[in-house]
Every structure is written in structure tokens, then in C-alpha cells.
C-alpha positions as CSV (number, residue, x, y, z in Angstrom):
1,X,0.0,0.0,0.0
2,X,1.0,3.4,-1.1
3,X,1.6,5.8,1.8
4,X,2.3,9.8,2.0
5,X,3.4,12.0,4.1
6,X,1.6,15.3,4.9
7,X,2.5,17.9,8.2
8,X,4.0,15.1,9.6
9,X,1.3,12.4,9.3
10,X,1.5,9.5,6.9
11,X,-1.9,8.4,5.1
12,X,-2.6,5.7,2.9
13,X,-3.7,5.8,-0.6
14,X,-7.7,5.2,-0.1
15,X,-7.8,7.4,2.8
16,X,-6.3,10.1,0.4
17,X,-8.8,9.4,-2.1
18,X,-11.3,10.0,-0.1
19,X,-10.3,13.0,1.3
20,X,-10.4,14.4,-1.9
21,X,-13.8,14.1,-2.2
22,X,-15.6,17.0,-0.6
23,X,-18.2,16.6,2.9
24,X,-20.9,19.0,1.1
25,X,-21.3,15.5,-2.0
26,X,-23.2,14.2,0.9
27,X,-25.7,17.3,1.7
28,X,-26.1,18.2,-2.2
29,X,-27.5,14.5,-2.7
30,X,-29.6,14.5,0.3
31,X,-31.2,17.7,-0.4
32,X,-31.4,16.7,-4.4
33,X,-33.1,13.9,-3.4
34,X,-35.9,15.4,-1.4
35,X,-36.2,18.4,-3.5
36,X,-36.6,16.3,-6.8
37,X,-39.2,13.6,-4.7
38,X,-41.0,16.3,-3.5
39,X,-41.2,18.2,-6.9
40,X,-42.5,15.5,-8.8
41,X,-45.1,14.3,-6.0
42,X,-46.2,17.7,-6.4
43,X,-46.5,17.3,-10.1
44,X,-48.4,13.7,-9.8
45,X,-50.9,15.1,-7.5
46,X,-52.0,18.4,-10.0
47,X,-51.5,15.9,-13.1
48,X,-53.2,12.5,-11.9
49,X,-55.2,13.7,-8.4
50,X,-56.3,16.8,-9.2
51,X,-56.9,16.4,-13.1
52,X,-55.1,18.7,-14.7
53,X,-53.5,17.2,-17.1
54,X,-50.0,17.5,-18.0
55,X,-49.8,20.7,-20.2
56,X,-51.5,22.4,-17.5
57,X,-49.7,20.7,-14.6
58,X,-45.8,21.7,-16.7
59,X,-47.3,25.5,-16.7
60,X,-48.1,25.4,-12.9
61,X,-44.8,23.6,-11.9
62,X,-42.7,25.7,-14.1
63,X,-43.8,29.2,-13.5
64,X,-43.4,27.7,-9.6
65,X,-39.5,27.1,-10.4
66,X,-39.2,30.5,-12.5
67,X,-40.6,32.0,-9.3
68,X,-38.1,30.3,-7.0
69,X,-35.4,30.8,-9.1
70,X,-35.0,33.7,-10.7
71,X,-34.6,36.9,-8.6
72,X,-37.0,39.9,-9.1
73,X,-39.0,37.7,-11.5
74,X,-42.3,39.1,-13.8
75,X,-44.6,36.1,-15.0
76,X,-45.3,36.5,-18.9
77,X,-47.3,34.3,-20.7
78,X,-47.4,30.6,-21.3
79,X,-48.5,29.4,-24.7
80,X,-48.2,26.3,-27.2
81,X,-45.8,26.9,-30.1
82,X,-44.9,24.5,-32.7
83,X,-41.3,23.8,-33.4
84,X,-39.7,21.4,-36.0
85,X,-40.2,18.5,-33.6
86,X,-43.9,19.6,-32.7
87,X,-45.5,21.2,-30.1
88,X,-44.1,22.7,-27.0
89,X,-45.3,24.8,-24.3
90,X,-43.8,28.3,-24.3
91,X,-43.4,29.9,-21.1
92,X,-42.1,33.4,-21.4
93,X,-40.9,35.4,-18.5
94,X,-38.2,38.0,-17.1
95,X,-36.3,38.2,-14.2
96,X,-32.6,40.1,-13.4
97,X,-29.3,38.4,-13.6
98,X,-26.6,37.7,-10.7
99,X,-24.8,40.6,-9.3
100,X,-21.4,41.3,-11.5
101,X,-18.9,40.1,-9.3
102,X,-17.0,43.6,-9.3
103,X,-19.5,46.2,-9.7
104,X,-23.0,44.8,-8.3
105,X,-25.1,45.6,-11.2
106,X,-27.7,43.4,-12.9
107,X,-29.6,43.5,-15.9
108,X,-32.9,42.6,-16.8
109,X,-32.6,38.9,-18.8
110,X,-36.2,37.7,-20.7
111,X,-36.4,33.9,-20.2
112,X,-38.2,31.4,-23.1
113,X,-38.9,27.8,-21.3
114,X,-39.8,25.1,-23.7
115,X,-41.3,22.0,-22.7
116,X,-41.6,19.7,-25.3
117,X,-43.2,16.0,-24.8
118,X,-42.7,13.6,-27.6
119,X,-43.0,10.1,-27.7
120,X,-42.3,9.3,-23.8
121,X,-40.0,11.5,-23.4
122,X,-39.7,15.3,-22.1
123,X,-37.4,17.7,-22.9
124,X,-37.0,21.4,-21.0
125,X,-35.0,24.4,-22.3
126,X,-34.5,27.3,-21.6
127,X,-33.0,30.5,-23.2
128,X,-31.9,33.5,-21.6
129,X,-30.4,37.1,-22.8
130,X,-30.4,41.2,-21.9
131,X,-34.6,42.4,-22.8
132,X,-34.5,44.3,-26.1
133,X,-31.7,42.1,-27.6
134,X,-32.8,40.6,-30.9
135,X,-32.9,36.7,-30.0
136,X,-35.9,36.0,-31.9
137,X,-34.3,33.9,-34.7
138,X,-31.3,32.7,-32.7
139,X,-33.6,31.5,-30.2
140,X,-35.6,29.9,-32.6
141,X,-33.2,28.4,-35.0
142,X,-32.3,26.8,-31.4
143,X,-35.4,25.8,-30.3
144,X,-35.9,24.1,-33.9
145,X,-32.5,22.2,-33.8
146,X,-34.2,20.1,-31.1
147,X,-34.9,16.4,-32.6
């Protein structure tokens, strides 16, 4: 076994390598797990319990996480839009960016949220930029590379 030497202490190799491996692993997966149980219990019950349906239920759940996560947010307007791959839901919304690092200023970013469902499967993405930039055929050529 393969031992170093650090301030005076010798450790072996696997105690090493799991030192290297930080204590918060442990409280991101704990609190990943709950939050993503809880998030999609939420979803079953306004989907299946309540009878919402799911394009309903995917505009409740994600203006609830634009809400959450996106400081000083304003809702927009949720629609249906159809893409190259089909139909999506189209959640639009605004909300300011991070503090710069150096000079605490933020700017005011407009959000687009697809959710498209095709075929089993679900697909979420989001685009973000400044409000009153021209992302309109960027964002869409993006939005249509999605197959």
C-alpha cells in the first residue's frame, strides 16, 4: 500500500482518495433527493389527483421554479408553439441576472422555457439574454435544432 506523508502524518492511498472528495457530496445529494421527490409528488398530485393534465400541470410547476429561481422575476405568458419536432409549451418570462462580481449591477434577462413531450420522453430548455436584444431567430433556430 502506497503511503504519504503530509505535516507530519502519513496516510494511505484510499484514505487520500477519499479525502479528496468533498463533505458538502453528501448534503447536495440529500437535499437533491428530497427536492426532486417532492417536486415530482407535487406534479403527480396536480397531473393525476387533481386532473389537470400535464400541459396544465408543466405551466403550474414551471412558472413555480421561475418563481423560485429567478430573482425579481415578472410572469409572462405561457402558450403552445410549434417547433420542427412539434408542439411545445412556451413559457415566457423576465427576471434580473446575478450581481457582477465587481460592480454589483444586474440586468434585466427575458427567459423562453420550452417543454416539449414527444414520444415518452420530455425535454426542458431554456433561453436567456439582456430584454430588447434581438434573439428571436437565434432563439428559434435553437429551439428548432431540437430532434
Amino acid at each position: 500500500m502506497t503511503t504519504n506523508t503530509h505535516a507530519g502524518r502519513s496516510y494511505s492511498l484510499p484514505r487520500q482518495m477519499a479525502n479528496k472528495v468533498p463533505e458538502v457530496t453528501l448534503y447536495f445529494w440529500v437535499i437533491k433527493v428530497l427536492c426532486t421527490t417532492v417536486g415530482e409528488t407535487a406534479a403527480d398530485l396536480l397531473n393525476a389527483d387533481l386532473g389537470l393534465g400535464l400541459v396544465t400541470t408543466s405551466y403550474v410547476m414551471a412558472g413555480l421554479l421561475a418563481r423560485k429561481t429567478v430573482p425579481s422575476f415578472s410572469p409572462g405568458k405561457a402558450s403552445t408553439v410549434t417547433r420542427h419536432d412539434g408542439r411545445a409549451v412556451l413559457l415566457t418570462y423576465q427576471g434580473d441576472s446575478a450581481p457582477d462580481e465587481v460592480t454589483g449591477k444586474t440586468v434585466r434577462d427575458a427567459f423562453e422555457r420550452y417543454s416539449f413531450h414527444h414520444q415518452g420522453r420530455e425535454v426542458d430548455l431554456t433561453l436567456s439574454g439582456p430584454v430588447g436584444a434581438d434573439n428571436v431567430d437565434p432563439w428559434r433556430i435553437v429551439s428548432d435544432s431540437l430532434r
